[in-house]
N, C-alpha and C positions, 0 to 999 in steps of 0.2 A: 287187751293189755292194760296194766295199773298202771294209774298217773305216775309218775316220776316223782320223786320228791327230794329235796337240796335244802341244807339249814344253812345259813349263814351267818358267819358269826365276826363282830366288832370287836377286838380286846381292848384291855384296860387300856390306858396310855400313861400312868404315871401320875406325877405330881400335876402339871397340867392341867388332865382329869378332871382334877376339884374343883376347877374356876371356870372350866369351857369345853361343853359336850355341845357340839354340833352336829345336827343328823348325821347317819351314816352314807354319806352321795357313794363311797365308793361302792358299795354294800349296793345301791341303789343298782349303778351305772353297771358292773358287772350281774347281776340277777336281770339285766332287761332281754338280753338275747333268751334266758333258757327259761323267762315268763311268756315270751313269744311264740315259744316253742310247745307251750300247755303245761311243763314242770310245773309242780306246785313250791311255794317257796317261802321259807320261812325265817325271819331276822330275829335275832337273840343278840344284843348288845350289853357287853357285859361292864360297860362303864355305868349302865343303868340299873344292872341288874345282880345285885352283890349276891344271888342263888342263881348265879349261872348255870353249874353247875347240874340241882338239880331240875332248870328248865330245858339242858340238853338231855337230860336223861328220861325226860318225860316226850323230848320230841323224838330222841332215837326208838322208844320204845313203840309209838305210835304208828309202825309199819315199816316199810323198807323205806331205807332213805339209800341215794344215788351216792352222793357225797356231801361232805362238812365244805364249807369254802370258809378260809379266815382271810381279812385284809390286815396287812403288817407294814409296819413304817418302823425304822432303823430305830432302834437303842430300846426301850423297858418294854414298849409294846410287842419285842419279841417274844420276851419270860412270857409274858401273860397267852402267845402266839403259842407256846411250846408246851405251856398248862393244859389249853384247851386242847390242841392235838391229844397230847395223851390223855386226858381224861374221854377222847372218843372211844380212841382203841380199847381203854380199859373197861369200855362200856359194850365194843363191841370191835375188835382186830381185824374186820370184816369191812367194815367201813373206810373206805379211801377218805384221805383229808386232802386238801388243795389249800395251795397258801397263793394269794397276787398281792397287789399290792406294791407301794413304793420300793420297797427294798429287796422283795422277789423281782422286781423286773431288771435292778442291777444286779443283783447277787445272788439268780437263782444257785448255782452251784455251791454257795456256803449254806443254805437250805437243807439241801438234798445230802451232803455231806457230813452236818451238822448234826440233823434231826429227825429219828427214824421215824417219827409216829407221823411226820408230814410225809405224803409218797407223789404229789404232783405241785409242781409249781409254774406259775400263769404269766409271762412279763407282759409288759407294754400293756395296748389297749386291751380289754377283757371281754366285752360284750360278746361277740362274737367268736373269739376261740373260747373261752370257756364254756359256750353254749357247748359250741363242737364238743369237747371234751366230756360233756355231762350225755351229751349223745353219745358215743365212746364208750364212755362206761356204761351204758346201759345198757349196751349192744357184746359188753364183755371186750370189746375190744384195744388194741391200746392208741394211743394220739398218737402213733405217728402219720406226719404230714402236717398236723397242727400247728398253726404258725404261733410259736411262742409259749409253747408246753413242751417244763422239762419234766423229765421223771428217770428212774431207776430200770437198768434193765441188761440183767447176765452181771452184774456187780459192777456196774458204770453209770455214769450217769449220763442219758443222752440228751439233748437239748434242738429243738427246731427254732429258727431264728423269730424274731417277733416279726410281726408286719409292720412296720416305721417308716413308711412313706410320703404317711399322710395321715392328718389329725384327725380324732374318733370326735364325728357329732352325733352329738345326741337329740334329738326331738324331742320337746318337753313333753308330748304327749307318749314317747314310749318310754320315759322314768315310771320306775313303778312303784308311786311313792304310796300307792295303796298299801303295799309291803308293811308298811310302821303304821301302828295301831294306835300311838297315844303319841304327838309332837308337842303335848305339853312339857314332857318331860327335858326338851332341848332347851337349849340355852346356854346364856356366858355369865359370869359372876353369879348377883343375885337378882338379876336385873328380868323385870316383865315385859321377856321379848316373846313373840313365837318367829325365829331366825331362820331365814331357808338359805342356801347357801348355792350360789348359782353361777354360770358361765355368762360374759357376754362379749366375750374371744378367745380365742384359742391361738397359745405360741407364744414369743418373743423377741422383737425384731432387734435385744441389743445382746452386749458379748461380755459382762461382766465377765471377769476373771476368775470369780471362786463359784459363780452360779454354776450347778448342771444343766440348768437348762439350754445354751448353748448344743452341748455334747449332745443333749436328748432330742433336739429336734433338728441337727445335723442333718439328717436322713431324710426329712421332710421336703419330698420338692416341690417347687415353688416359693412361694412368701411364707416367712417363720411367723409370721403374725395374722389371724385372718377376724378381723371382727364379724359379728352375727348381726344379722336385720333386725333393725331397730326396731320393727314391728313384730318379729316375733319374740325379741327378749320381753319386749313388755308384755306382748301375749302371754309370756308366760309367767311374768310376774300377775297378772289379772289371773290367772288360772288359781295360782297359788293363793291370791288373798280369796278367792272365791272358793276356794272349793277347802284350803285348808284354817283359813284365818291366819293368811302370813300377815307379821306386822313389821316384819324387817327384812331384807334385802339385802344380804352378804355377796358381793363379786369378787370371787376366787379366782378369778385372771391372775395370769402370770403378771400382767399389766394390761391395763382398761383403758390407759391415756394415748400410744402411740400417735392416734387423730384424735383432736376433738371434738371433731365432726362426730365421730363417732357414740360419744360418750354426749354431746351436747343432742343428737338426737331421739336416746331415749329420755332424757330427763327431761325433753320438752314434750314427747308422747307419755310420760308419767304426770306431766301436770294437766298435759289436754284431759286424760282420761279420770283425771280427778283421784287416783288414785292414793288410796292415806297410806305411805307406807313409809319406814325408815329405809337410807340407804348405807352402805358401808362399800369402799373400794380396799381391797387388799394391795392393787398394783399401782403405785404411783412413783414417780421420779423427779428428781428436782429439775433437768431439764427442763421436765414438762410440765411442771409449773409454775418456769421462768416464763412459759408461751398463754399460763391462764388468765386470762383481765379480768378485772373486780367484778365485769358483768358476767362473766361466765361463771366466777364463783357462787354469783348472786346466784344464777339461775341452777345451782348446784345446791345448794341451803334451798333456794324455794321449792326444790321438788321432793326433798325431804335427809339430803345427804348431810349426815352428821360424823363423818369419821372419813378420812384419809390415810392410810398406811404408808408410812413416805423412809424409799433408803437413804436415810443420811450418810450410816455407818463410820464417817473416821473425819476428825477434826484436822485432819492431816491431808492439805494440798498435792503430798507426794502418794500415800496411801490410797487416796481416793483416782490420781490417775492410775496407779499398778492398778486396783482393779476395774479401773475403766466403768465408770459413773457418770462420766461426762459432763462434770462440774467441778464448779472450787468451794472451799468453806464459803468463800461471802456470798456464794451464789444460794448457798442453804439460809444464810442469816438473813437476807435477801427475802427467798420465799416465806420464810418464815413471819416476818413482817408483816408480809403480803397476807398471808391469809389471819394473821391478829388482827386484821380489820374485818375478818368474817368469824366472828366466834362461835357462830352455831355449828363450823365443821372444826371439828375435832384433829388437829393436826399430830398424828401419832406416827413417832420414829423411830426406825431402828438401827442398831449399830452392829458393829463387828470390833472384835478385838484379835489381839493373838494373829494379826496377817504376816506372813513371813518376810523379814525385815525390818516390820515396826518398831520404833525404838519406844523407851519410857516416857521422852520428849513426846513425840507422836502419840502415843496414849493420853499421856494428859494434856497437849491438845482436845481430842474428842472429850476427854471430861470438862473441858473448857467449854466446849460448843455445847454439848446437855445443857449446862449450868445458862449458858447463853439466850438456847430456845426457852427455855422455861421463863426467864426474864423476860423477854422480850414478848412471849404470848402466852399469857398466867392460864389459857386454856388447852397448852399443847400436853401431851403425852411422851414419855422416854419409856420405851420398852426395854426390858432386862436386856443390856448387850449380847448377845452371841459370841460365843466361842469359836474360833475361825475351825473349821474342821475340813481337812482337803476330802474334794471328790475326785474320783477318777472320770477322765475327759476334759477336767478345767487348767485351763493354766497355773492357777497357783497348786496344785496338787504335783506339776512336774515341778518345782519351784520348792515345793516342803519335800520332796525326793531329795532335790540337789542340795539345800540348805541343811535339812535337819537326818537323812537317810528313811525318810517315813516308808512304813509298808502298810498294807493294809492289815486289820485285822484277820489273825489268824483259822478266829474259830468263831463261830455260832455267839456261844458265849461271850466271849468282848463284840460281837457287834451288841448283843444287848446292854452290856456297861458302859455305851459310847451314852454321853449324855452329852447337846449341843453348848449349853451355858454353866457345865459346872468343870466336866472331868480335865484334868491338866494333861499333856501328856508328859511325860518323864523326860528330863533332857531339853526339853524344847527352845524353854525359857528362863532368863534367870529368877532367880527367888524376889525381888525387887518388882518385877513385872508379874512376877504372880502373886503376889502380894494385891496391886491396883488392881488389879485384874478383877479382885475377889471384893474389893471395895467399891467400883462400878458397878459390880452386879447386887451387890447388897444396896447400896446408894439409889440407886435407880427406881427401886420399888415404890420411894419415899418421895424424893424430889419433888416431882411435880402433883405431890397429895394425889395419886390418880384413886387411889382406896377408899379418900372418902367423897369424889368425885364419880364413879362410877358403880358404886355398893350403895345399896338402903342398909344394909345391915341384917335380914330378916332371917337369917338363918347364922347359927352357934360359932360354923365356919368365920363370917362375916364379919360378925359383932367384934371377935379376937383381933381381927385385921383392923380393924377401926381403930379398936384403941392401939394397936400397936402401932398404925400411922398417927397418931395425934401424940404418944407418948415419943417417939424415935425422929418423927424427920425434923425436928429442929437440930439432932445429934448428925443423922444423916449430911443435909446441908454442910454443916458447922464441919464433918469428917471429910465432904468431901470436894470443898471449897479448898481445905489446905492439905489436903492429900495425905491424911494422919490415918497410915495403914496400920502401927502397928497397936498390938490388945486388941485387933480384931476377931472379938470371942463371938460377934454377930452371926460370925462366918460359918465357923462349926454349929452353931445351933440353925441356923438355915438349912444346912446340908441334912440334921438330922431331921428337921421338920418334914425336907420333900423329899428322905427316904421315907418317914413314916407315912405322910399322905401318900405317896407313891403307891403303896403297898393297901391304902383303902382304909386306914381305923385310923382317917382323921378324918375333921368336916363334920 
């Protein structure tokens, strides 16, 4: 019998895209069950690869293939989701597509409903039903019984529930990072990292209000948060500078910090073993860095940690309890402080806007607090606020029901036009509040000079962003100090720039 073979394929992401391509883990994490299994399998990442196109048509032509599998996350990366599908069929009608991924695992039915040239979709964990599934089809059979494949069948769509129990680990040693043939290509801005991107817990033990995750690991029984052995996360950070020449350390935790027992003992097993490597935490909260002391930050800087990802989100006392933060503004100006005495980590924050009920007051609040962090520690970071957008499962999603009558998107097509930090919704908000709204996100790029703090400039992309940070953020500041929204003509040329990048003929 012929090996099996499965292409898997990354789409574009949008504006994004230009400034931060990080491997594909999920691409990784689902191909590990059906490389276990002897499929052969092949990755085509089309954020890197602007002749996608015809490198799918050179690998379909190269013998039977099982199926396409694409990973999709909500808003542009669908288009680019719905490109590649039909460009399979068009290449061969024969070919089953599978789509997983973030937004297939809430939304399989607007999938399947949506988009004929996709014919199977994967929710929740992947590894293991996909495997099934790719067994399945090779046997001509269909997945039923498959925990967490839906597909088409008599002109309905039928759906098996996901397996949600319990959280998918993974062993560093069955990522099959062999899969990706060139990790030069990774990376964020224009910066000379090679970034691997990695777990060192699974879950989340708090109940944010607008988070899904909450909702998503409901189901989970036992403890919503389960840290990993400290000896094996480093094991596998040593695997990785060893075997691939990783020089950075990205932790994609939902949150890292819950103990810091936890997190205190790999970074002192990363100093034992002498390893040279950058760290980065995606999951941090101001709680939990009202509980950090100076020595623990120290021993955070000395193991190589140079970035913290921290939710500030709302300058607003009352904001910040609705969605349950479990802090105050002085508690953020506070940590903030706190770690301006450690300047080699990089204190970078993010906000939210648009929460239902926030007033204008309340908003410029949180533009107060931006304007505040940055003063008070010339080395932190403001990331482009967010645009509150309800999930289903969170409490404020019943809350934008009650307040504003929100439904979900109707069709395929508006889940791809949801964009997190630009699109308004109609009705929402008044024109006053979308006005700031559009002046925070423009503002923000600027504020804290992060473009020419984070960029050499080495590429055409880069250079542009340079000067337009040294020509714009003393207007930035000076706009948005005093809240002068309006001739905001910034606004419109923004929108048009990360349609145009979006689309790939900028950069």
């Amino acid at each position: 019998m012929a090996i099996q073979r499965v292409v898997m394929i990354y789409p574009e992401q949008g504006f994004s895209g230009n400034y931060v391509r990080h491997i594909p883990l999920s691409l990784l994490y689902a191909s590990a069950g059906v490389v276990k299994a002897g499929v052969r399998v092949h990755i085509l990442d089309a954020r890197i690869h602007s002749d996608w196109r015809q490198r799918l048509a050179l690998l379909l032509a190269d013998g039977p293939v099982t199926c396409v599998g694409v990973s999709v996350m909500s808003g542009r990366p669908i288009r680019s989701a719905i490109d590649i599908s039909r460009a399979v069929k068009a290449i061969d009608p024969a070919v089953p597509v599978v789509w997983g991924g973030p937004h297939a695992t809430f939304y399989p039915e607007s999938i399947l409903d949506g988009e004929p040239a996709c014919d199977y979709v994967v929710s929740g964990y992947a590894s293991e039903s996909f495997a099934l599934l790719v067994e399945r089809l090779g046997q001509g059979r269909t997945p039923e019984g498959v925990a967490g494949i839906s597909w088409r069948e008599d002109g309905r769509v039928r759906r098996e529930p996901a397996k949600d129990d319990a959280f998918e680990y993974m062993d560093y040693r069955d990522i099959p990072y062999h899969l990706i043939e060139d990790y030069s290509v990774y990376g964020q801005l224009d910066q000379d990292r090679r970034i691997f991107s990695m777990y060192s817990a699974l879950g989340c033990p708090y109940k944010c209000s607008f988070c899904s995750s909450p909702a998503q690991y409901s189901t989970i029984k036992g403890k919503k948060w389960v840290p990993l052995s400290a000896a094996d996360v480093v094991d596998h950070i040593d695997f990785l500078v060893g075997k691939y020449q990783a020089n950075y350390i990205y932790f994609i935790d939902d949150d890292s910090f819950p103990s810091l027992d936890h997190v205190g003992a790999i970074i002192d097993e990363i100093k034992r073993r002498g390893l040279a490597v950058k760290l980065g935490f995606r999951g941090a909260r101001i709680n939990e860095i009202k509980r950090m002391s100076d020595e623990f930050l120290t021993r955070l800087a000395e193991a190589g940690t140079d970035i913290l990802h921290i939710g500030a989100e709302s300058g607003s006392d009352r904001i910040l309890g609705l969605i349950r933060k479990n802090c105050t503004v002085d508690d953020i100006v506070e940590c903030n402080r706190k770690l301006a005495r450690h300047p080699e980590i990089t204190a970078a924050y993010n906000f939210l806007m648009g929460v239902p009920t926030e007033t204008l007051d309340e908003l410029k609040q949180t533009r107060d607090l931006m304007l505040t962090l940055v003063a008070d520690h010339p080395s932190a970071l403001i990331f482009p606020p967010n645009k509150f957008r309800p999930l289903p499962g969170t409490e404020l999603y019943d809350l934008a029901r009650e307040k504003w009558g929100f439904s979900m998107p109707a069709s395929l097509q508006e889940w791809a036009d949801i964009e997190v930090e630009a699109n308004a919704q109609e009705g929402w908000y008044e024109p006053s509040m979308e006005r700031f709204f559009n002046l925070m996100l423009i503002c923000s790029y600027f504020i804290d000079n992060k473009v020419m703090r984070l960029t050499s400039g080495r590429t055409l992309f880069f250079k542009l962003a340079r000067l337009a940070n040294v020509l714009y953020r003393p207007i930035a500041l000076f706009r948005l100090r005093r809240g002068l929204t309006f001739g905001l003509v910034e606004y419109p040329l923004y929108r048009f720039a990360t349609w145009f990048l979006a689309r790939g003929k900028g950069g």
